[in-house]
C-alpha positions, 0 to 999 in steps of 0.5 A: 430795455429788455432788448438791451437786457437780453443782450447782456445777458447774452454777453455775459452767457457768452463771456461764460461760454468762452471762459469755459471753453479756455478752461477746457482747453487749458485742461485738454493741453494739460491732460494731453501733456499729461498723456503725452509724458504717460505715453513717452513713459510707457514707450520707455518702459516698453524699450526697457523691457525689450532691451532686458528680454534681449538681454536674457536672450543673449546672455541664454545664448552665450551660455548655452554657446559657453555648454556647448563649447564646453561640451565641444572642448570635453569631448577634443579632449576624450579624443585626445585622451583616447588617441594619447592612449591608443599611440601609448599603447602602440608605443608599448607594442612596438617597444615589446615587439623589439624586445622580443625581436632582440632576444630572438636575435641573441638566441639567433646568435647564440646558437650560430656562435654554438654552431660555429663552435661545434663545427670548429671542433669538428673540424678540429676533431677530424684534423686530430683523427687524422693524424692519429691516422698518419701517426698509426700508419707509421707505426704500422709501417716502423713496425714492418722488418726492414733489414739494413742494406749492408746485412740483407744477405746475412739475413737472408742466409741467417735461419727464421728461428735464430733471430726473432722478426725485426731484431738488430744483429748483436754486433751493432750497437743499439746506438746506430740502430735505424732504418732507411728514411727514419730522418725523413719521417721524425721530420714528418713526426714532429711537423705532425705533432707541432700541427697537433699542439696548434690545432688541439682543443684546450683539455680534451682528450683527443689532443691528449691521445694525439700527444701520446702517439706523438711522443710514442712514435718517435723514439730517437729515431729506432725502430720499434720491435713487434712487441712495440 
């Protein structure tokens, strides 16, 4: 009977010892699930926070890309601001140079075309001298005696203190008084003076002069006396 005692006890110590045991066990599948969600809970909260650091990271970068683009793009544009006035300045430069160019060339032109008056007028003043010249020549030459072919004897018989140099004798009329060649030489007069009144300068007084010793010189033909 103990025998059989002891075995009961021993069975129920056994029935203990396995109700035990599947309530550890029950326990350890719970706190293992338990760990299991903690573990899977930590593992996310660790993704999280890696995903937000990489997050922050990225958006640090884009900024720091977006500062220095910004940078980049401020610093083009001085550039451009720079380079824009530097060619506004060479424009200004090359428009003053042309300027200065131009009016160096109207004063260029200027002078030549006061240059190319003065020696017109020159040359027309040496024309004018120049018949001033042939004009007091003829007079000159007109006022030289030249005595008549027809009278050359009578004159030559005729003494030096009757009749003054040069002096037409009484008995022709003052109408036909002319030398030898006096057609010839009005022609030349007058030719002289028509190249004198083309020639001339407006209101100077050398034309005036040349007018005046061309209307002088010719006198209908006659030949001036000494006093002339």
């Amino acid at each position: 009977e103990q025998h059989m005692k002891d075995i009961t006890g021993d069975e129920h110590k056994l029935k203990v010892i396995e109700a035990a045991m599947k309530r550890a066990k029950e326990i350890t599948e719970a706190e293992a699930a338990q760990f299991s969600v903690w573990q899977k809970m930590q593992e996310r909260e660790t993704l999280r926070a890696e995903m937000l650091k990489k997050a922050r990271e990225k958006k640090k970068r884009r900024e720091e890309e977006i500062a220095a683009r910004s940078a980049a793009e401020e610093a083009a544009t001085a550039e451009e601001e720079q380079l824009r006035e530097e060619e506004d300045e060479k424009l200004a430069r090359r428009a003053e140079e042309a300027l200065v160019k131009a009016e160096e060339w109207e004063v260029e032109q200027v002078a030549q075309g006061e240059e190319a008056r003065k020696a017109a007028a020159r040359e027309r003043l040496a024309r004018v001298e120049e018949k001033l010249r042939r004009a007091e020549e003829r007079m000159a030459a007109k006022a030289k005696p030249r005595p008549r072919r027809g009278l050359k004897k009578i004159a030559s018989l005729q003494p030096q203190s009757a009749e003054p140099t040069g002096a037409t004798p009484p008995s022709e009329p003052a109408a036909n008084r002319t030398t030898e060649g006096d057609g010839v030489e009005k022609d030349d007069e007058d030719h002289e003076n028509r190249d004198g009144a083309e020639g001339a300068v407006p209101g100077s007084e050398v034309d005036s002069e040349a007018g005046t010793v061309g209307s002088v010189a010719v006198v209908d033909g006659a030949a001036p006396s000494d006093d002339e």
